[in-house]
C-alpha positions in Angstrom: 98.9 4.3 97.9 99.9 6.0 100.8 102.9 4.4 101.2 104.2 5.0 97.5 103.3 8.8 98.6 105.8 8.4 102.1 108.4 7.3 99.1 107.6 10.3 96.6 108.0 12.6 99.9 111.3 10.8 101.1 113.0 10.9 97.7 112.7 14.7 97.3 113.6 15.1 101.2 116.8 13.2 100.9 118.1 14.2 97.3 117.5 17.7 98.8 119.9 16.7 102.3 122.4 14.8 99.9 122.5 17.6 97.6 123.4 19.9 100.5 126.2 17.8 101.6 124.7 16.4 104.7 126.6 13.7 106.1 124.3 12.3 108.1 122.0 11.5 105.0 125.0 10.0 103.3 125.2 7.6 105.6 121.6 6.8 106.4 121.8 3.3 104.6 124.7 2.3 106.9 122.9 2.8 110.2 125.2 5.3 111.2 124.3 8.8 113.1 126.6 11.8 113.8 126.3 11.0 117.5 128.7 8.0 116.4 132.2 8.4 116.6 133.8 10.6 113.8 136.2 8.2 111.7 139.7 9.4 110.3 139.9 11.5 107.2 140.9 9.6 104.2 144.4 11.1 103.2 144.0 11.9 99.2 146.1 13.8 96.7 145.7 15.7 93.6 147.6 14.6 90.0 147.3 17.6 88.0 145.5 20.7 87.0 145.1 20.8 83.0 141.5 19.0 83.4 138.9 21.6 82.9 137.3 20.1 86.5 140.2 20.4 88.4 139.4 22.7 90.6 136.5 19.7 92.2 139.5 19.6 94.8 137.7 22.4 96.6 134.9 19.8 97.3 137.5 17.2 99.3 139.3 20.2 100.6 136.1 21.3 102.1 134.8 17.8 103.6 135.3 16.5 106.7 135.8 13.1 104.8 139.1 14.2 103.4 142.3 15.3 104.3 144.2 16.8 101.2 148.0 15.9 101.7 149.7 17.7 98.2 149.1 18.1 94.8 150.9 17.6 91.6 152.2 19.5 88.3 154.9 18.7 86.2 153.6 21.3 83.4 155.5 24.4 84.4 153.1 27.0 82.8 150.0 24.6 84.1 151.5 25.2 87.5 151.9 28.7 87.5 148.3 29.6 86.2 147.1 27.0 89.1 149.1 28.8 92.4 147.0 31.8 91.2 143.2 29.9 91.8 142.1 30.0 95.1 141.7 25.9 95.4 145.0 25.3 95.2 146.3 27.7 97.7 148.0 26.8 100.5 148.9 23.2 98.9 152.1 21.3 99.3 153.0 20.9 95.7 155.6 18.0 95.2 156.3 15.1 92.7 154.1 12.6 92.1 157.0 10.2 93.4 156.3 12.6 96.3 152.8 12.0 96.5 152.7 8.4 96.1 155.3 7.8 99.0 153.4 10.1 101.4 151.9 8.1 104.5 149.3 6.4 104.3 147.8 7.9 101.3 144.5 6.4 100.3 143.0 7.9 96.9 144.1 10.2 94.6 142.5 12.5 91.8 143.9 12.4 88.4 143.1 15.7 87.2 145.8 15.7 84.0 145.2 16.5 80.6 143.4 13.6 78.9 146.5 12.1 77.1 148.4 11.5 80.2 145.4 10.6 82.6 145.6 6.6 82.2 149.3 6.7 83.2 148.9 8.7 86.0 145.9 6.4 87.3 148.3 3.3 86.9 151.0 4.7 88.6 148.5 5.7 91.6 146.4 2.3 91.5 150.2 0.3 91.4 151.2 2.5 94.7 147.3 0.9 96.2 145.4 4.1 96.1 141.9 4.6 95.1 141.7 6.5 92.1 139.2 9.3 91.1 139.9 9.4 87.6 138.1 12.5 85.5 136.5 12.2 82.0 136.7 10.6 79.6 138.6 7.7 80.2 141.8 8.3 78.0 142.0 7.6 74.4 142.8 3.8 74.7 140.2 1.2 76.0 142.8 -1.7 75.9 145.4 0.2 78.5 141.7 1.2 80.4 140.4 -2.2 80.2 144.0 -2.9 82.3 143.7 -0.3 84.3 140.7 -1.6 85.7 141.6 -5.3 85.8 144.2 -4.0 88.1 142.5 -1.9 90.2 139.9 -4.6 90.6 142.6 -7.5 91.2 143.8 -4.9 94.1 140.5 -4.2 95.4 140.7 -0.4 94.8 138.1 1.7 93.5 138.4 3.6 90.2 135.7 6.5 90.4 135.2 7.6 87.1 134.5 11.8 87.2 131.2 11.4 85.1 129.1 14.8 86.9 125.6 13.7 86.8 125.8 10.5 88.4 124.4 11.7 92.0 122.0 14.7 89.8 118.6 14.8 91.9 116.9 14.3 88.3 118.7 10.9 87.4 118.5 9.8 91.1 114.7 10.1 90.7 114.7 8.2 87.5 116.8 5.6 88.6 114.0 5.4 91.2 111.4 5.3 88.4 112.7 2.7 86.6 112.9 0.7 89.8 109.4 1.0 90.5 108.4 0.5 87.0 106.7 3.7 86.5 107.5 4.2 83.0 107.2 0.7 82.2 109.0 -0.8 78.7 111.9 1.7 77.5 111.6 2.2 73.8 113.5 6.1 73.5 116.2 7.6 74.8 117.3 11.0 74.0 119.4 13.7 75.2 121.5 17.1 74.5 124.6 18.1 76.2 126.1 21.3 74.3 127.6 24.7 75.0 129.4 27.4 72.9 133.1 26.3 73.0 135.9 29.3 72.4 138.6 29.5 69.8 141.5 28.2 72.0 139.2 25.4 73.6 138.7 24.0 70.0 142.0 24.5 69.4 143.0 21.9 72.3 139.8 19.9 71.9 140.4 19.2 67.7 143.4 16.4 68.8 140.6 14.0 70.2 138.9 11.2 68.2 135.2 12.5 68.0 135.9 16.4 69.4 132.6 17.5 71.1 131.2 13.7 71.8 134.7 13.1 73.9 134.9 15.8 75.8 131.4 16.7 76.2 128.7 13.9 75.0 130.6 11.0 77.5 128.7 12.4 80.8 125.2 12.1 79.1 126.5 8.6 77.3 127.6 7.6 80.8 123.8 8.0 81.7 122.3 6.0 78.7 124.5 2.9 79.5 123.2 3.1 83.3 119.6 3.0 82.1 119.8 0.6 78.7 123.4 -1.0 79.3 125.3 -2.2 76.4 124.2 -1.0 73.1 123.8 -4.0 69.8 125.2 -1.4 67.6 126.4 2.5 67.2 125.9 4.7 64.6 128.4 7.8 64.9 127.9 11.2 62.3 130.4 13.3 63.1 130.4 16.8 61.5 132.3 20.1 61.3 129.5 22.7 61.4 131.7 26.0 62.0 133.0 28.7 59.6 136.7 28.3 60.4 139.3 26.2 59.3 140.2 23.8 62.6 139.8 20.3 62.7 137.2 20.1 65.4 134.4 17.8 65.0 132.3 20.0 66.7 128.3 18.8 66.1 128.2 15.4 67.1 125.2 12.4 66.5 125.8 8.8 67.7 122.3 6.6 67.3 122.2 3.3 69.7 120.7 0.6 68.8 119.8 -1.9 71.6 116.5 -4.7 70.2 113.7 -2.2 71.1 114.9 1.2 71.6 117.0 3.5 69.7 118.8 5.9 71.5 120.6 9.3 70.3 123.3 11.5 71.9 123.6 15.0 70.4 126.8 16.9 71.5 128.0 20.1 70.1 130.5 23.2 70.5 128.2 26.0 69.2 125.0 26.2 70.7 123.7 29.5 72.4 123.1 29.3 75.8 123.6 25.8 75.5 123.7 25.0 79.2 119.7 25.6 79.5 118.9 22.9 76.7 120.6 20.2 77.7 118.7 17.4 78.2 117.8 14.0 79.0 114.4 12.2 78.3 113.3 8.6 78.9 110.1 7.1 77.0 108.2 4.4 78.1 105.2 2.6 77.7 103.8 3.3 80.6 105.2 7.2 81.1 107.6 9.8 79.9 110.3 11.7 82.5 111.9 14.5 80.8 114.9 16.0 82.9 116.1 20.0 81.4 118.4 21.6 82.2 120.9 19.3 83.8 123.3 21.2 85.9 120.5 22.7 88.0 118.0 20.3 87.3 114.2 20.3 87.0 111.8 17.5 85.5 108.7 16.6 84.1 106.9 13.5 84.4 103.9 12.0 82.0 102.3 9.3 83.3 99.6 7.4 82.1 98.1 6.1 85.2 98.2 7.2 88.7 100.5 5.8 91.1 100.9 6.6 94.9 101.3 10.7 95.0 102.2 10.8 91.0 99.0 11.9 89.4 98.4 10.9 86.1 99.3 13.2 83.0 102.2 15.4 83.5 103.5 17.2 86.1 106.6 19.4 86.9 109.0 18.3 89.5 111.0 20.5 91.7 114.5 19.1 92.4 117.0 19.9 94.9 119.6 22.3 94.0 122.9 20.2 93.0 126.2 21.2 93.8 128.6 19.2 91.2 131.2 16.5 92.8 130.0 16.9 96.5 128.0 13.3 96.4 130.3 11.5 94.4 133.1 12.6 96.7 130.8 11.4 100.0 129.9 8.3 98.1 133.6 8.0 97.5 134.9 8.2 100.7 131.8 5.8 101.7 132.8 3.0 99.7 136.9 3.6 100.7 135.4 2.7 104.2 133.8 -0.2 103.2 130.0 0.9 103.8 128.8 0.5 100.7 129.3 -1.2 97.3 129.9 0.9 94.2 126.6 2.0 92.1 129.0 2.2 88.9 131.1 -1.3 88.7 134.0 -1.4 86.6 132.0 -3.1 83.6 129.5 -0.2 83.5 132.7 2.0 83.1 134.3 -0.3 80.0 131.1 -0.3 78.2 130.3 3.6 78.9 134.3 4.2 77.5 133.7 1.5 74.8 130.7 3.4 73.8 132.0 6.4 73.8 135.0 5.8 71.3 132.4 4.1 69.4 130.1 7.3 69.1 133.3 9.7 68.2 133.7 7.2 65.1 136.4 4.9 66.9 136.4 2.0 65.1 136.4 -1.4 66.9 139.8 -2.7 67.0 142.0 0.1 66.0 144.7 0.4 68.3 142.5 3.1 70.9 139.6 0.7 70.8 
């Protein structure tokens, strides 16, 4: 009992360092201290600025991991509205020919527009770099499914920009599930909305499944990491707004696996939508519901004690998380060979096969 407390205890301790940014925690499961000496920064570049997380590059421009070389725009009107944003002053901007030619360049971002995301990641994983490529994965699974063949065959990591992956409150239920805490998993259910503007829609309405794409893929991303690959998926895609754009703005997919069912709600028009999103896993043994998500807090129903976790429910204070500064540690980790990756690149296929799936894709048109 006392030791399953010492791992309660250490949990919270460490998601609270790794949260902060603190490079010694990062690398606590390689034996390595900051007395050792400091290794070369990895040399990385950006490819684009039309994502809506593009400005992340402030996280590898502010690590000691990272050296940022240059950054890419072809968009001329992208470009300009990007020199005026603090993250991308003082930049070299050049070509990506440019970029991909620079010395010893290791890993690149591909922040572009959706559409043109999968191209750009080919072009940097044929020049051998390491590839942080944001969300979703493009509109096409076969050119993805390539992609990371490729990247694989090369041994170069493709880092998919899913932004809950290293959130305190899935860290501690990946560390539930380990210890079998909340036994058999028969539910799954979760939230991710906001209130989406008229231009947003407007931009948003050209993608397969609207809301679910854009938005529903980082929760989805989470479902196949705890249930893996779903039997079946049930999309119902609606248009709940008074206007007349195309957007498919209230999304449902259901997931069938053999004994759970599993739903992902996405949509463009919820009030303070930021505060409901959610996450909640049901088990047989407890319940851990995770609300909000971007500064996250839990609560966890169990129905026996174990170690420090008392039985019933109890609310969980998590570490404050800053978005992208874990993923880019655990990036620059794995560039250096210290650890393996925690998402390989079948998790990644299923998550994007899952996803078209849930925006009413169907299997075997020419994106699936």
């Amino acid at each position: 009992m006392a030791a399953e407390g010492v791992r309660r205890r250490a949990f919270i301790s460490a998601a609270a360092a790794a949260s902060a940014g603190l490079s010694s925690v990062m690398r606590a499961g390689t034996g390595m201290t900051d007395s050792q000496p400091k290794q070369q920064p990895i040399r990385l570049g950006q490819i684009g600025t039309g994502h809506a997380h593009a400005a992340k590059l402030s996280v590898y421009r502010s690590s000691p991991d990272y050296e940022v070389v240059g950054i890419v725009e072809p968009d001329v009107e992208l470009r300009r509205v990007a020199e005026q944003q603090s993250v991308f002053q003082g930049l070299r901007w050049m070509t990506q020919e440019e970029l991909l030619n620079q010395p010893g360049l290791q890993a690149v971002l591909v922040e572009t527009q959706v559409r043109d995301s999968l191209a750009a990641a080919a072009a940097c994983v044929a020049a051998g770099c390491h590839v942080h490529l944001d969300k979703p994965a493009g509109e096409s699974l076969p050119v993805f499914e390539k992609l990371l063949a490729d990247a694989t065959a090369k041994g170069l990591l493709l880092q998919m920009g899913y932004m809950y992956r290293y959130n305190p409150g899935f860290l501690l239920l990946q560390q539930l599930m380990r210890d079998g805490l909340l036994g058999d998993i028969f539910e799954v259910h979760t939230v991710m909305s906001k209130v989406v503007g008229a231009e947003d829609r407007r931009k948003l309405a050209e993608y397969a499944g609207g809301m679910m794409f854009e938005l529903g893929c980082h929760v989805l991303d989470q479902v196949i990491k705890v249930l893996g690959p779903p039997e079946k998926v049930h999309p119902f895609p609606r248009h709940s707004a008074a206007n007349g754009d195309r957007l498919l703005d209230n999304m449902l997919a259901v997931l069938e696996y053999p004994k759970v069912v599993a739903t992902v709600r996405s949509s463009g028009l919820e009030v303070d939508g930021f505060s409901r999103r959610h996450f909640t896993v049901c088990g047989t043994r407890g319940t851990l519901h995770i609300q909000p998500l971007d500064t996250p807090s839990a609560r966890l129903s169990l129905e026996a004690p174990h170690g420090d976790w008392k039985a019933g429910t109890q609310e969980i204070a998590l570490p404050r998380y800053t978005r992208y500064v874990d993923d880019a540690a655990d990036m620059a980790r794995i560039i250096r060979e210290e650890k393996s990756t925690d998402f390989p690149p079948e998790h990644d296929l299923t998550v994007q096969r899952t996803l078209l799936q849930a925006c009413g894709v169907a299997p075997g048109s020419p994106s699936a």
